[in-house]
N, C-alpha and C positions, 0 to 999 in steps of 0.2 A: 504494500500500500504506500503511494506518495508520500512524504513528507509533508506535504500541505494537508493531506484529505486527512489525518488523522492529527490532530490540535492538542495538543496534550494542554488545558485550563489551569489546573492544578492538582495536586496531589488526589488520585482517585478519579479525576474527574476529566474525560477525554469526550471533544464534537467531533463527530467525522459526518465530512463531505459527502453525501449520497450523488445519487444525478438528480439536481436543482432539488434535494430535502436534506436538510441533518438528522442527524441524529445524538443521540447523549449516551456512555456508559457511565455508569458511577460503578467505583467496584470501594469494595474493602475485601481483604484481603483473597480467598477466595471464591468471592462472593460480589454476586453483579446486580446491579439494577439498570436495566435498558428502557431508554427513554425515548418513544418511537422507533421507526425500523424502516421508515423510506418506502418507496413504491413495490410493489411485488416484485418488479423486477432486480431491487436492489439486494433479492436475498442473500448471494454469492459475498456481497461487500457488505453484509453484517455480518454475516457470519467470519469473513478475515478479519472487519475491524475487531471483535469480538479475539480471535487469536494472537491479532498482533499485541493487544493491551496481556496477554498471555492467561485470556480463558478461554475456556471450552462454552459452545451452547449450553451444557449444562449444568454450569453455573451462575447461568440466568434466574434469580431467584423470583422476579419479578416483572413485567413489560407493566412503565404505563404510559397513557395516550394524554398526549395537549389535546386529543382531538383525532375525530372517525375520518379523516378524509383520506381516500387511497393512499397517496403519496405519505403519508404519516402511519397508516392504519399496516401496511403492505403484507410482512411475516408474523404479523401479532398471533393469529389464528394457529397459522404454521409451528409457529414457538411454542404456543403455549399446550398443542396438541404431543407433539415431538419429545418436549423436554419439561409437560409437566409446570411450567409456570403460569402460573394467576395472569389474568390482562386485568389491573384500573382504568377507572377514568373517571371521572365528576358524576354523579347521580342523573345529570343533564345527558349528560353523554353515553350514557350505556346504550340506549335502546336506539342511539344513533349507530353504535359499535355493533351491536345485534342488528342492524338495516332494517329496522320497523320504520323507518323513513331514511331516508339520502337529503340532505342539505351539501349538496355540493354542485359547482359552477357546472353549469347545464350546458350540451354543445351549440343549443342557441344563442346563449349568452356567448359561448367562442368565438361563434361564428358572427355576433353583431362585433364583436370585438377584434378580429381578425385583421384589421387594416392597421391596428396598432402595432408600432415595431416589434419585436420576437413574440408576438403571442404565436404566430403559425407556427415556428420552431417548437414553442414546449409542446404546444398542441399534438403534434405528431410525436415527439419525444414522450409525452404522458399517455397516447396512445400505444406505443412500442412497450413502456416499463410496466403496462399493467393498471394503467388512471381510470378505465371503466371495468376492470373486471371485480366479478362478486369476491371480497374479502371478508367478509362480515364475521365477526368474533362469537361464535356460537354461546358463550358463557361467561361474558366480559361481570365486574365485581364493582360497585361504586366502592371509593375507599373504606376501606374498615375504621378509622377511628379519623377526627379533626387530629390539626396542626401536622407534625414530622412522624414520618410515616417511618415501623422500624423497618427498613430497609436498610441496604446496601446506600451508602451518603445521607442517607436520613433527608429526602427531600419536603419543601412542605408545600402541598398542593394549593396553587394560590387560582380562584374562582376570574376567570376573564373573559367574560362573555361576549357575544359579537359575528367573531367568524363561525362560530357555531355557539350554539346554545351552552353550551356543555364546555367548550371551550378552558382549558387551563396554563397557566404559567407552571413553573417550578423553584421557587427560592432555595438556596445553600446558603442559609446565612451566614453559616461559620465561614465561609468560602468567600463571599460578599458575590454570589455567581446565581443572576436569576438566566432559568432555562425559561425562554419567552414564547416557544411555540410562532404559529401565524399572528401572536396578536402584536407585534412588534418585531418585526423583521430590519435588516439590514442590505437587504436586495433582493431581486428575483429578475428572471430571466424575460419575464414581460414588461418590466420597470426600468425609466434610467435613471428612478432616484438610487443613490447610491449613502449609506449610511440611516442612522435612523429612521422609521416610519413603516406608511399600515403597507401592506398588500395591495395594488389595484382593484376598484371598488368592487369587481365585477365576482371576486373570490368570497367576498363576507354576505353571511345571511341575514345579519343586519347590522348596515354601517355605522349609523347611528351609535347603538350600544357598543361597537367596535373602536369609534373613537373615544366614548364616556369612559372605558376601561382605561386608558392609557392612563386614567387618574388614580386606576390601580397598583399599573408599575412604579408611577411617580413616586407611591410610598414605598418601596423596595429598598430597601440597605442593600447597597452594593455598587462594585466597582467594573464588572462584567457582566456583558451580556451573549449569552450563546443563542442566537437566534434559530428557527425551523426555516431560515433561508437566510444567504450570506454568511458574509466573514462573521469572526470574533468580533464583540464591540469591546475595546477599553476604553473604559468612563464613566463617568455617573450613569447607573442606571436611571434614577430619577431625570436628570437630563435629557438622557435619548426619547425618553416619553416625550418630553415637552417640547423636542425637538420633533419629533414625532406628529405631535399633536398640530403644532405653526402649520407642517406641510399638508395636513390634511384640513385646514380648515380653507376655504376658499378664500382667495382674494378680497372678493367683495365684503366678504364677514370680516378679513382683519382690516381693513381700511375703514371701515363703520367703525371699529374698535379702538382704533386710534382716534378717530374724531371725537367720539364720546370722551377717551380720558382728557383730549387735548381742552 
């Protein structure tokens, strides 16, 4: 595996590079928590990033989901059928995980969007890895208890709703390293914002609540952001939110906003 595609964060705590998704492992000692697993098609490169950080699959103690959408969702099923691990995710998100509904970007919505620079790239690209095939987690678990969950890094499931209902962050506080999922990204391959901010609107099932959360992360202690797309961020997490938040609010709204305080 590259040098780049696999980011060593800190101690226990490694992102690796999917094609256009990350992913998280947290391990302690022999012991893993995997944090997504990338497109169906990414299973080959979970499974090495999984070996190079020097585990087996089956020390996968636990998979959990920022969220059901294929590109995130991809070997959950796989994994947890294979080697015996639980799949979480927010009480929102289970029965997204189970496909009692699909909230995800519809090839209408692709296809009005298709004149935008790389959207036709990933489009055939998330066609190829697996972006409409049935993944659905037959037995997925809403977390067992509030705050740090015992797992492998002890993450603590932070509620971010927007791109999906269900929708979650991950704090390491001891770490200052929040895992931010889609709901604060740092790129994507249909984007030429580069650096903090949301997703192109066309991905969240509701934007609205999508930007309100970023006054989620805002409250976050920490110094790193490992994004579900894009680089590392070193920075205020709080920052990148508000950074975040300027880019997403229209022009017209921050120019009224200035007149008022002016």
């Amino acid at each position: 595996m590259r040098e780049d595609t696999l980011v060593h964060a800190a101690t226990g705590v490694h992102l690796v590079h999917g094609s256009n998704t990350n992913w998280v492992i947290l391990s302690e000692g022999d012991a893993v928590t995997l944090i997504d697993c990338g497109y169906p098609g990414d299973r080959p490169q979970v499974l090495e990033s999984l070996a190079d950080t020097g585990h087996s699959p089956e020390a996968v103690t636990a998979i959990l989901l920022t969220h059901a959408h294929n590109d995130h969702l991809g070997s959950a099923e796989y994994l947890s059928r294979a080697y015996d691990a639980p799949v979480y995710a927010h009480e929102a998100e289970v029965p997204h995980a189970r496909r009692e509904f699909l909230h995800q970007v519809s090839v209408g919505q692709v296809l009005r969007n298709s004149w935008r620079p790389g959207v036709l790239p990933w489009a055939v690209h998330a066609l190829r890895s697996g972006g409409t095939r049935d993944v659905r987690v037959e037995e997925p678990q809403p977390f067992p208890a509030e705050g740090a969950l015992d797992l492998p890094g002890h993450p603590v499931p932070v509620h971010t709703p927007g791109h999906t209902a269900g929708h979650c962050a991950y704090h390491l506080p001891g770490a200052g390293i929040v895992i931010s999922g889609d709901g604060l990204v740092t790129g994507h391959p249909t984007s030429r914002t580069r650096g903090p901010g949301l997703l192109p609107a066309m991905f969240d099932t509701d934007r609205e609540r999508t930007r309100d959360s970023l006054s989620v992360y805002e409250k976050l202690a920490g110094d790193m952001l490992l994004p579900g797309h894009g680089p590392v961020h070193h920075g205020s997490v709080s920052a990148a939110a508000r950074t975040a938040r300027e880019r997403a609010t229209p022009a017209r709204q921050r120019s009224s906003a200035v007149r008022v305080r002016a």
